[in-house]
Biopython code that builds the backbone (N, CA, C, O; Angstrom):
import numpy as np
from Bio.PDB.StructureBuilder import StructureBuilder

atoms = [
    (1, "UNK", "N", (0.837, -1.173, 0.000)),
    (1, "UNK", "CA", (0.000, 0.000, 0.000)),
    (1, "UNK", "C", (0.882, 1.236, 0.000)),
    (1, "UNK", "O", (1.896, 1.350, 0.689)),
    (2, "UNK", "N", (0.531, 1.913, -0.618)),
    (2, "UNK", "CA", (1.171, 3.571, -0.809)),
    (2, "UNK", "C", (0.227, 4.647, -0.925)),
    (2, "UNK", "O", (-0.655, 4.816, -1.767)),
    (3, "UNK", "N", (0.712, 5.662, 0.512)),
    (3, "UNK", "CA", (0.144, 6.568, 0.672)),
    (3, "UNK", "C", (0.605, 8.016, 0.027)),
    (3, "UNK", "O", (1.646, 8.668, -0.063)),
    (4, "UNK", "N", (-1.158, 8.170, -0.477)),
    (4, "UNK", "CA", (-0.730, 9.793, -1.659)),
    (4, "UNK", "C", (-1.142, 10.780, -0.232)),
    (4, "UNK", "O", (-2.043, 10.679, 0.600)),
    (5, "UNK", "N", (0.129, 11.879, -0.438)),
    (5, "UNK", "CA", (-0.297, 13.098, 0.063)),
    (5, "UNK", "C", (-1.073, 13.898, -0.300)),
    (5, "UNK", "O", (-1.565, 13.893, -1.429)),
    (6, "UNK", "N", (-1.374, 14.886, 0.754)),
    (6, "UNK", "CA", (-2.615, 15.744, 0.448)),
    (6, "UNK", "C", (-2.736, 17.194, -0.275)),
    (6, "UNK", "O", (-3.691, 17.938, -0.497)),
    (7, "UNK", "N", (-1.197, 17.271, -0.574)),
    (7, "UNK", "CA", (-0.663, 18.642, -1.333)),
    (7, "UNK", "C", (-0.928, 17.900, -2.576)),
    (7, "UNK", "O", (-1.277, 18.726, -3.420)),
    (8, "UNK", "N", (-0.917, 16.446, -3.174)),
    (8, "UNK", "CA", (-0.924, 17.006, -4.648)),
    (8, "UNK", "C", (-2.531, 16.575, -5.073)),
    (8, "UNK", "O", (-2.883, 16.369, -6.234)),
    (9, "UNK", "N", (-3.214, 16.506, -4.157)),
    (9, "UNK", "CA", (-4.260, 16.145, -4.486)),
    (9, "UNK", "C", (-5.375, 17.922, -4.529)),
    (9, "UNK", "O", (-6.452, 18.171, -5.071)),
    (10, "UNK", "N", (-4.459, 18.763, -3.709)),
    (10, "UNK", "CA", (-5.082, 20.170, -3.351)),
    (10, "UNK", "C", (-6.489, 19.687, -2.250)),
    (10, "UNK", "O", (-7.581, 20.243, -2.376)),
    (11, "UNK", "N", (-6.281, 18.750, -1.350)),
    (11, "UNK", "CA", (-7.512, 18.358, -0.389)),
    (11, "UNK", "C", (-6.501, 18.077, 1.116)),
    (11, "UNK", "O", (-5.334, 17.688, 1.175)),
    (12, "UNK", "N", (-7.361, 18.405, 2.132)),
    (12, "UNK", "CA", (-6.865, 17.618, 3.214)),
    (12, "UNK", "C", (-7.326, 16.272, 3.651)),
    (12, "UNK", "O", (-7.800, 16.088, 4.772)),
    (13, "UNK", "N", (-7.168, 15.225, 2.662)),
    (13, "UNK", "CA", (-7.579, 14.081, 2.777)),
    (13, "UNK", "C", (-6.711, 13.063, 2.681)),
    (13, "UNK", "O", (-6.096, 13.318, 1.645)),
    (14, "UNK", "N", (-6.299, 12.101, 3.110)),
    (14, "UNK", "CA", (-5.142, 11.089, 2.934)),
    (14, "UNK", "C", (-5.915, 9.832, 2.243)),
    (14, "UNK", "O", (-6.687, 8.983, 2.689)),
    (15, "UNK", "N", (-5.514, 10.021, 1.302)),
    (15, "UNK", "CA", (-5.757, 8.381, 0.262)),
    (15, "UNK", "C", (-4.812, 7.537, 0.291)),
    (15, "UNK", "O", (-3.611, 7.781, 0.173)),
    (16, "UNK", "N", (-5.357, 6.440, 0.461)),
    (16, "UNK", "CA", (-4.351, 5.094, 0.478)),
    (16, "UNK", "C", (-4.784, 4.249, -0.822)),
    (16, "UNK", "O", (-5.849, 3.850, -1.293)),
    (17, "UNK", "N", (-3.651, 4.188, -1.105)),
    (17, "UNK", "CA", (-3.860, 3.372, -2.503)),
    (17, "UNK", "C", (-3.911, 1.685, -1.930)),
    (17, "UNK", "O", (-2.939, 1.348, -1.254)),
    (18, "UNK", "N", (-4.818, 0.808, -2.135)),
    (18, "UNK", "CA", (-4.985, -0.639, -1.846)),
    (18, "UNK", "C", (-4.726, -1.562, -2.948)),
    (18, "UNK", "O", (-4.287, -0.951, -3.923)),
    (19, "UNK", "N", (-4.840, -2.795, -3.133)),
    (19, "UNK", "CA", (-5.122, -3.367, -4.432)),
    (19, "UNK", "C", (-6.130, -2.946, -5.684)),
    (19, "UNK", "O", (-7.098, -2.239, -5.405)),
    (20, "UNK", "N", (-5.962, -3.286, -6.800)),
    (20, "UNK", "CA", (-6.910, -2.936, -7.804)),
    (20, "UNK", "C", (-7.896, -4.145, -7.911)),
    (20, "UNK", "O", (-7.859, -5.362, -7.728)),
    (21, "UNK", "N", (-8.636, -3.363, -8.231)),
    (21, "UNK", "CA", (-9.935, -4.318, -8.585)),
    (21, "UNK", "C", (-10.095, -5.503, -9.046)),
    (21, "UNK", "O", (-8.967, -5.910, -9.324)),
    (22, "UNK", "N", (-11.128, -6.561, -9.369)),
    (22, "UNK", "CA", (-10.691, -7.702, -10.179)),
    (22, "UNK", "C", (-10.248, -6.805, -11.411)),
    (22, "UNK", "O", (-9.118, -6.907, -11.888)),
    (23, "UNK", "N", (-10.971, -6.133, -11.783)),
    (23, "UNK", "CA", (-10.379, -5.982, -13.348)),
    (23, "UNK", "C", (-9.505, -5.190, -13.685)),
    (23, "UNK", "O", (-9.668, -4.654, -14.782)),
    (24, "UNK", "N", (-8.584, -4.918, -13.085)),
    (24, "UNK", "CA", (-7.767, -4.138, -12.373)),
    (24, "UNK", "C", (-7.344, -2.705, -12.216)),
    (24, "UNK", "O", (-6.270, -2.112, -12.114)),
    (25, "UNK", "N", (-8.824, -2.334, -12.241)),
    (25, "UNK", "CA", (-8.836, -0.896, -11.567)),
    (25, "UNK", "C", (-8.446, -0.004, -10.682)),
    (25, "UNK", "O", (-9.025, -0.296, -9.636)),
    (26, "UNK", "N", (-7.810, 0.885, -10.531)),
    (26, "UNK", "CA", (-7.571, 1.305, -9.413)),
    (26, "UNK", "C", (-8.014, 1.571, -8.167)),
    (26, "UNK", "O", (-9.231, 1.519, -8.347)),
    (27, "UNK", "N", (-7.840, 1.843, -6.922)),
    (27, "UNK", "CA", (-8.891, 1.739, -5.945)),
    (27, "UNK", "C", (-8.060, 2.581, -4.614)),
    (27, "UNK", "O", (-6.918, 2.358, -4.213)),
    (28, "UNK", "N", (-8.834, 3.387, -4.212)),
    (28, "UNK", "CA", (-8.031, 4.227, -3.071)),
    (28, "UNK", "C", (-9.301, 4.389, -2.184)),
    (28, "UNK", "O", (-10.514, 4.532, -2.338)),
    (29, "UNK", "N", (-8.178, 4.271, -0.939)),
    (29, "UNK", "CA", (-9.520, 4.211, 0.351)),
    (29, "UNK", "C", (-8.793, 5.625, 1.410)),
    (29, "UNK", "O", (-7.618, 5.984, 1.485)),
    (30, "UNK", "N", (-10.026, 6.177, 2.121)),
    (30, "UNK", "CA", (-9.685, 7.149, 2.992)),
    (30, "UNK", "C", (-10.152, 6.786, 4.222)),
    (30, "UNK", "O", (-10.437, 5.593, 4.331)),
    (31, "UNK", "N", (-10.336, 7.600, 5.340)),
    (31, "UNK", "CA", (-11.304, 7.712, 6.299)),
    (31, "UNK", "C", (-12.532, 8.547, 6.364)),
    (31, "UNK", "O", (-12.675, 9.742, 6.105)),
    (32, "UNK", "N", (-13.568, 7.467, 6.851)),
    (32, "UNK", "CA", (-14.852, 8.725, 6.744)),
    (32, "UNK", "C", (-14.971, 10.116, 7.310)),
    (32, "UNK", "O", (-15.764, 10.990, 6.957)),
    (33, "UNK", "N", (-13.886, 10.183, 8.412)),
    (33, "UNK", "CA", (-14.028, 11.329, 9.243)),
    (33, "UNK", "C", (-13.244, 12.448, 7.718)),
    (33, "UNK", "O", (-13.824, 13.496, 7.434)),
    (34, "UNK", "N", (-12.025, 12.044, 6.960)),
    (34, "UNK", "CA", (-11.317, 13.071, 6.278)),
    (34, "UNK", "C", (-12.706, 13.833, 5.081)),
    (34, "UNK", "O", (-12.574, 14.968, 4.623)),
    (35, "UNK", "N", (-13.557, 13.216, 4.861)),
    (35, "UNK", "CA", (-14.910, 13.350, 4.149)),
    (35, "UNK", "C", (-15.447, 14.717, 4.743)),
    (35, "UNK", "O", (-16.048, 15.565, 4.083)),
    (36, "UNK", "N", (-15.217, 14.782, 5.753)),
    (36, "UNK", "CA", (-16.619, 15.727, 6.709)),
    (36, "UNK", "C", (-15.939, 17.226, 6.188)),
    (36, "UNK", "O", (-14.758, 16.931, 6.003)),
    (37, "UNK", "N", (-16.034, 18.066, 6.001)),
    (37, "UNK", "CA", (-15.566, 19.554, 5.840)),
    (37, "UNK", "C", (-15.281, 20.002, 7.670)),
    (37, "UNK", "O", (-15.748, 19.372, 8.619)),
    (38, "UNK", "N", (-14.643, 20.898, 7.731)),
    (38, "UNK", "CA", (-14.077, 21.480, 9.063)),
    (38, "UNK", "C", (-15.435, 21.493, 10.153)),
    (38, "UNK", "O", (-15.538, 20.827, 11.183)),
    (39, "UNK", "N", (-16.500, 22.536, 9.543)),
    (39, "UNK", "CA", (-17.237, 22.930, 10.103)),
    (39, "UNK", "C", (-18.684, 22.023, 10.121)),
    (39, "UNK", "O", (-19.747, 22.311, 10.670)),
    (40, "UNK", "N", (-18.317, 20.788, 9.294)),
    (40, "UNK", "CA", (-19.619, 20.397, 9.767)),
    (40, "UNK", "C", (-19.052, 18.799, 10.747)),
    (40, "UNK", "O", (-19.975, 18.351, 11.426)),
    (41, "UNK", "N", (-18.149, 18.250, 10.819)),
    (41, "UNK", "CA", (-16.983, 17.799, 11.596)),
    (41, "UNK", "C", (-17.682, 18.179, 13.345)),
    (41, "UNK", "O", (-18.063, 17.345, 14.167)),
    (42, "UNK", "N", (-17.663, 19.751, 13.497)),
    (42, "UNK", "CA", (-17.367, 20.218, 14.361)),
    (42, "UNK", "C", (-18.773, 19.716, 15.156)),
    (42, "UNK", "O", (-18.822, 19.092, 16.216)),
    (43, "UNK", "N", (-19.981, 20.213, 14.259)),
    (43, "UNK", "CA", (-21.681, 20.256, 14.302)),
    (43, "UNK", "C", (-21.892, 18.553, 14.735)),
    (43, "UNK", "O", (-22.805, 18.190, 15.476)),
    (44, "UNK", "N", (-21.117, 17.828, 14.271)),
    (44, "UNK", "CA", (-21.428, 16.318, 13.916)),
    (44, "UNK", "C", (-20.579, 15.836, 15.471)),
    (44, "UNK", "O", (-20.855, 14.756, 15.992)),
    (45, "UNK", "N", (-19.945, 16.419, 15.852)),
    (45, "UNK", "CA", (-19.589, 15.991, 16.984)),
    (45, "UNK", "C", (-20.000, 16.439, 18.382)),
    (45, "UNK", "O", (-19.573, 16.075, 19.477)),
    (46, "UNK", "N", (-21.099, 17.474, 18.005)),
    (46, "UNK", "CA", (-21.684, 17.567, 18.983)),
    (46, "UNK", "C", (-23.106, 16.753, 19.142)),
    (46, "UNK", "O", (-23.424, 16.164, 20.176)),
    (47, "UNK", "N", (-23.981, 16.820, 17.846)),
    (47, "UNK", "CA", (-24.961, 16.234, 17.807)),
    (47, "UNK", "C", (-25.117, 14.977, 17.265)),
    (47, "UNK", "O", (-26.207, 14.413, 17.361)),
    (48, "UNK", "N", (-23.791, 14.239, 16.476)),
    (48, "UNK", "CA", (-23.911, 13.155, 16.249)),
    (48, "UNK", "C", (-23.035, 11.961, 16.491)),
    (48, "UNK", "O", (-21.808, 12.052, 16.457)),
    (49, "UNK", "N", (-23.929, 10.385, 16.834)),
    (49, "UNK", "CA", (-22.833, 9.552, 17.169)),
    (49, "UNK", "C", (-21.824, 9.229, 15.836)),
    (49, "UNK", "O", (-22.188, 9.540, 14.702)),
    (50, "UNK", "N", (-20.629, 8.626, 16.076)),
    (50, "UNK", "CA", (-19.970, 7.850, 15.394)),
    (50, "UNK", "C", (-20.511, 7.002, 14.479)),
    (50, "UNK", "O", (-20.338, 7.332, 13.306)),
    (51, "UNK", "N", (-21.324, 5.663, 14.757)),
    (51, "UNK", "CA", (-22.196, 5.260, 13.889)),
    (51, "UNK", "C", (-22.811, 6.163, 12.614)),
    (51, "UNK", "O", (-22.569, 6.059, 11.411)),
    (52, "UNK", "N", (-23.665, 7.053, 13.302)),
    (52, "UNK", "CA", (-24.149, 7.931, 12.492)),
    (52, "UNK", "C", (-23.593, 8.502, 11.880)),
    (52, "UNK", "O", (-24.002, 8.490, 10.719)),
    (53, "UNK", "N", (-22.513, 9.253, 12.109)),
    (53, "UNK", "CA", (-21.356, 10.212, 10.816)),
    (53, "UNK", "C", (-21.188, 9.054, 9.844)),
    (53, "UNK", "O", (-21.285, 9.068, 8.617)),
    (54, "UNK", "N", (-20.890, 7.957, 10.745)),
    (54, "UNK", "CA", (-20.184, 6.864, 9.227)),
    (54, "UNK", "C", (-21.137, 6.530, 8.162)),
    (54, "UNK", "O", (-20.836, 6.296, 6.992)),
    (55, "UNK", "N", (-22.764, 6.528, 8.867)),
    (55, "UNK", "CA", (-23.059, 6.039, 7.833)),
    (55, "UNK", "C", (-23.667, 6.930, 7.128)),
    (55, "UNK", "O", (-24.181, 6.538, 6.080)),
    (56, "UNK", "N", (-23.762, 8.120, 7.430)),
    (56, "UNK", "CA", (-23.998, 9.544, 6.576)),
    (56, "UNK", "C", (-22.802, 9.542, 5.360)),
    (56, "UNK", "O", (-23.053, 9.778, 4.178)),
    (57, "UNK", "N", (-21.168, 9.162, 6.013)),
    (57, "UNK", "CA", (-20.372, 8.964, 5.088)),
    (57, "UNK", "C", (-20.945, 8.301, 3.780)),
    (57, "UNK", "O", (-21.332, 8.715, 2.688)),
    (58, "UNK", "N", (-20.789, 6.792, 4.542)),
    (58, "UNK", "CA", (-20.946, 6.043, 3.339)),
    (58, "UNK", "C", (-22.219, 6.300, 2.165)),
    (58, "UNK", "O", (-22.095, 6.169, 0.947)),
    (59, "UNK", "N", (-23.376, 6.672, 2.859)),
    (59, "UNK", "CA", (-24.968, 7.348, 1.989)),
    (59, "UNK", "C", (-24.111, 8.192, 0.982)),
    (59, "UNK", "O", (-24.304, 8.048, -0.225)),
    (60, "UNK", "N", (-22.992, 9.233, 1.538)),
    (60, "UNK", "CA", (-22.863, 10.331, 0.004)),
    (60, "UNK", "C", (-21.801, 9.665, -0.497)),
    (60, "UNK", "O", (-21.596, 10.237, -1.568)),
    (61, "UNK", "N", (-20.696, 8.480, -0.335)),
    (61, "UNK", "CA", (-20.006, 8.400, -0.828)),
    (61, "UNK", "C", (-20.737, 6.921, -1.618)),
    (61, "UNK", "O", (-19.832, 6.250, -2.114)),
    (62, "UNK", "N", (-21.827, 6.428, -1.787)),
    (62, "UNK", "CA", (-21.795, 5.087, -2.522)),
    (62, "UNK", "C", (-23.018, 6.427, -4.181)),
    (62, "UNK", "O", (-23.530, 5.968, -5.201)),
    (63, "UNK", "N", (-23.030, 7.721, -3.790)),
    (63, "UNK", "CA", (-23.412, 8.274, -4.884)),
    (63, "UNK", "C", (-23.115, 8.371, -5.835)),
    (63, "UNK", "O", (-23.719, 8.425, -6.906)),
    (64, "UNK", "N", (-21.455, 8.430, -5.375)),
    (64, "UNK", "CA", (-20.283, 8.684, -6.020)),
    (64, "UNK", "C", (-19.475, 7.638, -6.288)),
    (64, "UNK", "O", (-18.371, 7.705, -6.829)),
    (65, "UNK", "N", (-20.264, 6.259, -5.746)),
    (65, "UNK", "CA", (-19.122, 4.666, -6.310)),
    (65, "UNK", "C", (-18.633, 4.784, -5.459)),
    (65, "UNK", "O", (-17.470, 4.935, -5.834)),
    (66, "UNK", "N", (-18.648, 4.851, -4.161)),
    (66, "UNK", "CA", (-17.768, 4.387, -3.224)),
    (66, "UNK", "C", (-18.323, 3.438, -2.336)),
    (66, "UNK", "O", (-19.545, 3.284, -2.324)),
    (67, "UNK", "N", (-17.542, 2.740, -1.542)),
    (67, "UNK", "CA", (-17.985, 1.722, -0.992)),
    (67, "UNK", "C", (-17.650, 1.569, 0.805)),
    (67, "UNK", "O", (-16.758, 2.293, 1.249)),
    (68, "UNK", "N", (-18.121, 0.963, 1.426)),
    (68, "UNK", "CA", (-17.158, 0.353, 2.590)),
    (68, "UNK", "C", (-16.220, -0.213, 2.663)),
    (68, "UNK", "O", (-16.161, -1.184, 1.907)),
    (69, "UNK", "N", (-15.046, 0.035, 3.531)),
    (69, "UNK", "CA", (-14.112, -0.728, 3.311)),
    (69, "UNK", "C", (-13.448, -1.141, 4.560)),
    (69, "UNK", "O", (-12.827, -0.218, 5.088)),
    (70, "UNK", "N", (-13.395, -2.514, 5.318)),
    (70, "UNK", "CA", (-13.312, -3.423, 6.468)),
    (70, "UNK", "C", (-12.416, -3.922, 6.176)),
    (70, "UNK", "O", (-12.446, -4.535, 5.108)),
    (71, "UNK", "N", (-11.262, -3.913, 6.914)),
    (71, "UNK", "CA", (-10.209, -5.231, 7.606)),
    (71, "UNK", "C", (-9.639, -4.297, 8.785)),
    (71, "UNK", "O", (-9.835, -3.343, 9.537)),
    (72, "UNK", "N", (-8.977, -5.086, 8.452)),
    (72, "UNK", "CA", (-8.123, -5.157, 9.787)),
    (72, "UNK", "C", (-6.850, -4.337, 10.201)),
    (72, "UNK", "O", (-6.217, -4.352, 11.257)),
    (73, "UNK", "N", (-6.658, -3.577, 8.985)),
    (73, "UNK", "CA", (-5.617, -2.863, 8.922)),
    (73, "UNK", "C", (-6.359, -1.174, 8.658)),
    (73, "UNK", "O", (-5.714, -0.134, 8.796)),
    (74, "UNK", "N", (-7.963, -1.248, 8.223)),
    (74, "UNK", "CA", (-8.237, 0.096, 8.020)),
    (74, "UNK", "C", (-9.336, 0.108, 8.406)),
    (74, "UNK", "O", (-10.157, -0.019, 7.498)),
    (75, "UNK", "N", (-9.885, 0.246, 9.737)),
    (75, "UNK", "CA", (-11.010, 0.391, 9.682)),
    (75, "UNK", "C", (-11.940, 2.189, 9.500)),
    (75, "UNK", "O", (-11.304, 3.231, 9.345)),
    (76, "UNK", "N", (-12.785, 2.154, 9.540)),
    (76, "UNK", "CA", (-13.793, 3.029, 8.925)),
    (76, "UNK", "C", (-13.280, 3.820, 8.145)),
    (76, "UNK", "O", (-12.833, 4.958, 8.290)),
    (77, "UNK", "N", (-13.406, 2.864, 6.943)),
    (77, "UNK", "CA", (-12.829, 2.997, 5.616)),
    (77, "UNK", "C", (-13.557, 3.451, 4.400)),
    (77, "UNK", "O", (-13.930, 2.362, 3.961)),
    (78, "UNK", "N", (-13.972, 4.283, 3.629)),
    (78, "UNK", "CA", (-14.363, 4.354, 2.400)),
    (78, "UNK", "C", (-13.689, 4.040, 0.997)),
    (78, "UNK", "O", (-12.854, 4.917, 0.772)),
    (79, "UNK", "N", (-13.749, 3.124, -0.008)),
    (79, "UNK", "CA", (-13.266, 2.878, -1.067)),
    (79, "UNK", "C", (-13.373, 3.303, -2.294)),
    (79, "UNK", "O", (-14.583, 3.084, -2.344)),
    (80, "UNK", "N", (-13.112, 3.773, -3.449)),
    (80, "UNK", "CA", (-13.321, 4.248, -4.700)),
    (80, "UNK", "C", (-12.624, 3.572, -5.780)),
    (80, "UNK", "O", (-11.431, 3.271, -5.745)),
    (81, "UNK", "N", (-13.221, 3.404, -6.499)),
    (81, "UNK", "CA", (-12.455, 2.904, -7.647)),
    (81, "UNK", "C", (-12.133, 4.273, -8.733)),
    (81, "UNK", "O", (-12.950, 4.528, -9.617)),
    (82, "UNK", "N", (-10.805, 5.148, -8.555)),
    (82, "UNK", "CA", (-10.856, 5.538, -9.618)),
    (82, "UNK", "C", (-9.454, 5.956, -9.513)),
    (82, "UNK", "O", (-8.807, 5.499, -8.571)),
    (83, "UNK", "N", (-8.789, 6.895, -10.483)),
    (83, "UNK", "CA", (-7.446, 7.819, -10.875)),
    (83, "UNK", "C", (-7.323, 8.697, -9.985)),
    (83, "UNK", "O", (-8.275, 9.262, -9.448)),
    (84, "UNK", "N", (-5.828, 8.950, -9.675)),
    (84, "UNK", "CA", (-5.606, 10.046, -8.691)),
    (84, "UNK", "C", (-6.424, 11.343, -9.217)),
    (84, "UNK", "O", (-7.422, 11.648, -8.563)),
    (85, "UNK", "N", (-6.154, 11.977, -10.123)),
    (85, "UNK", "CA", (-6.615, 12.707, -10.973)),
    (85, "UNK", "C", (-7.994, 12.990, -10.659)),
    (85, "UNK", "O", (-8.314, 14.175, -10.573)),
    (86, "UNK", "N", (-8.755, 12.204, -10.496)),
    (86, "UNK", "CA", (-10.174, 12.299, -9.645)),
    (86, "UNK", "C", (-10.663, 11.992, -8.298)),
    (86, "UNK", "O", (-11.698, 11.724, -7.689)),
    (87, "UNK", "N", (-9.647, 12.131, -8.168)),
    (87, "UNK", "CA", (-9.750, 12.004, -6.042)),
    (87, "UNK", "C", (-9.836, 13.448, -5.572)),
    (87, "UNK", "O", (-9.663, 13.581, -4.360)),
    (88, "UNK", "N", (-10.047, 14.473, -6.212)),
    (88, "UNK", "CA", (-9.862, 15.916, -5.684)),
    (88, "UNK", "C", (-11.709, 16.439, -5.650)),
    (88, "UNK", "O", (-12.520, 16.934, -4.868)),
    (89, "UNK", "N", (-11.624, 15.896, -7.153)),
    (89, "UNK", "CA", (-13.068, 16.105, -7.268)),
    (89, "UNK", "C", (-14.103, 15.051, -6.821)),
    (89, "UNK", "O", (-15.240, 15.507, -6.949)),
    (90, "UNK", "N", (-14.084, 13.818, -6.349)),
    (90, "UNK", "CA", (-14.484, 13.085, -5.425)),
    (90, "UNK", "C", (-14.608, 13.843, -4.074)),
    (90, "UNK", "O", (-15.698, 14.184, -3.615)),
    (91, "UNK", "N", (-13.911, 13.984, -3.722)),
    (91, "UNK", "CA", (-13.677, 14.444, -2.235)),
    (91, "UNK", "C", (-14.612, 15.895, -2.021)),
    (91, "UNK", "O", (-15.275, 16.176, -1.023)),
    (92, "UNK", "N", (-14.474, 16.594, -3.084)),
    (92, "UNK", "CA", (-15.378, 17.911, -3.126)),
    (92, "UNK", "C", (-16.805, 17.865, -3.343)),
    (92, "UNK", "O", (-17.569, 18.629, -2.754)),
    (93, "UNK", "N", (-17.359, 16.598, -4.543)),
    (93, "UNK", "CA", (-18.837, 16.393, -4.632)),
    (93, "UNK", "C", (-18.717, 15.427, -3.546)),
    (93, "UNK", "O", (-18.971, 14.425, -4.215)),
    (94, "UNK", "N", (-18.458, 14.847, -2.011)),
    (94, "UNK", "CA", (-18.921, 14.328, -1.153)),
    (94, "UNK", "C", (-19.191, 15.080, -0.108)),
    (94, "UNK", "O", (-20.238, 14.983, 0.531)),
    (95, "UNK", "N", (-17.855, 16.248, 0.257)),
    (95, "UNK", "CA", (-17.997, 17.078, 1.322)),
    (95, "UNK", "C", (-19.422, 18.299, 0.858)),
    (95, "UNK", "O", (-19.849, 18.942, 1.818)),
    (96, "UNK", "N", (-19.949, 18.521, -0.232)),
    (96, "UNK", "CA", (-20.699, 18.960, -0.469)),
    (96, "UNK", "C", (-22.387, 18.087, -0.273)),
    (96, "UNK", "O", (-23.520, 18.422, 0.073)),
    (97, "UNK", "N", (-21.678, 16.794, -0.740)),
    (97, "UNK", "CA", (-23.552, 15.987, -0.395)),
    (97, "UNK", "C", (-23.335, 16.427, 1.315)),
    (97, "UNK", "O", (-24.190, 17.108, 1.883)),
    (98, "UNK", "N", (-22.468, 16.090, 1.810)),
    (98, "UNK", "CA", (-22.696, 15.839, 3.719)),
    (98, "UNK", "C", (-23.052, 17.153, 3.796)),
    (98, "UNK", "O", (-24.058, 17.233, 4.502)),
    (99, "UNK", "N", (-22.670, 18.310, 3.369)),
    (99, "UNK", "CA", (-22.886, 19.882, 4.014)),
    (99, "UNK", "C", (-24.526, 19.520, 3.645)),
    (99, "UNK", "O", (-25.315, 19.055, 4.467)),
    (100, "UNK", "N", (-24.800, 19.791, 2.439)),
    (100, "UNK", "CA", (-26.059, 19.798, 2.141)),
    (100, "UNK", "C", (-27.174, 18.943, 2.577)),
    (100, "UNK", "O", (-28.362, 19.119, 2.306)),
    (101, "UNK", "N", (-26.654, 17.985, 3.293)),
    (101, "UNK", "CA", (-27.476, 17.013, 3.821)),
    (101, "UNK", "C", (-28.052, 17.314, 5.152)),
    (101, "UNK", "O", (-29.092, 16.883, 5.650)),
    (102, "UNK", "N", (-26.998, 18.304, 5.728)),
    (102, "UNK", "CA", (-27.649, 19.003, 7.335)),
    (102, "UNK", "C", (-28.723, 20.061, 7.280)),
    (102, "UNK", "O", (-29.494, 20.280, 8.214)),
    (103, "UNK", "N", (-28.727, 21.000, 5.602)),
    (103, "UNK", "CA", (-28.995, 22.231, 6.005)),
    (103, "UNK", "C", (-30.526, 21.540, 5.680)),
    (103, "UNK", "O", (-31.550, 22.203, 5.844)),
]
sb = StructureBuilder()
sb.init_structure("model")
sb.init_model(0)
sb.init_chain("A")
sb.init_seg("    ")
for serial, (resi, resn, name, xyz) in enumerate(atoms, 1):
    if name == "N":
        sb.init_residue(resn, " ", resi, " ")
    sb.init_atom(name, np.array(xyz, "f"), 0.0, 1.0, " ", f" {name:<3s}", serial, name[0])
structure = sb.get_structure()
């Protein structure tokens, strides 16, 4: 596994690159918490459990093809199948479903 930084992606999000797909697609997983924007992070930790953020995560991120992602080495994990190249704009149409999902 090899981890992309968050300068060249222009996000504060840490992607981990995992295996590729069967067909051998690419596939990068984050944490649900790096998803949340600053300020709604803040809102979500006052009024919401853990459970609940995650699975608010996963609701905007399977919009966007993303998935859950469980073992043992990453837990509360989100997965994507796609190009670095589109991990910037992933990350921006998700932190936007979660904002929009409170107001």
């Amino acid at each position: 596994m090899s981890t992309i930084e968050s300068d060249i992606n222009a996000t504060d999000i840490e992607w981990t690159r995992v295996r590729n797909d069967i067909n051998g697609n690419p596939r990068f997983v984050c944490h649900f918490t790096d998803l949340e924007s600053f300020n709604e992070r803040f809102h979500a930790r006052v009024h919401m459990t853990l459970p609940e953020r995650y699975a608010r995560a996963v609701a905007a991120a399977n919009k966007l093809g993303g998935r859950r992602y469980h073992n043992k080495r990453f837990g509360g994990g989100i997965v994507f199948q796609a190009y670095e190249c589109q991990l910037a704009d992933i990350a921006r149409r998700i932190r936007a479903s979660i904002d929009g999902d409170r107001a």
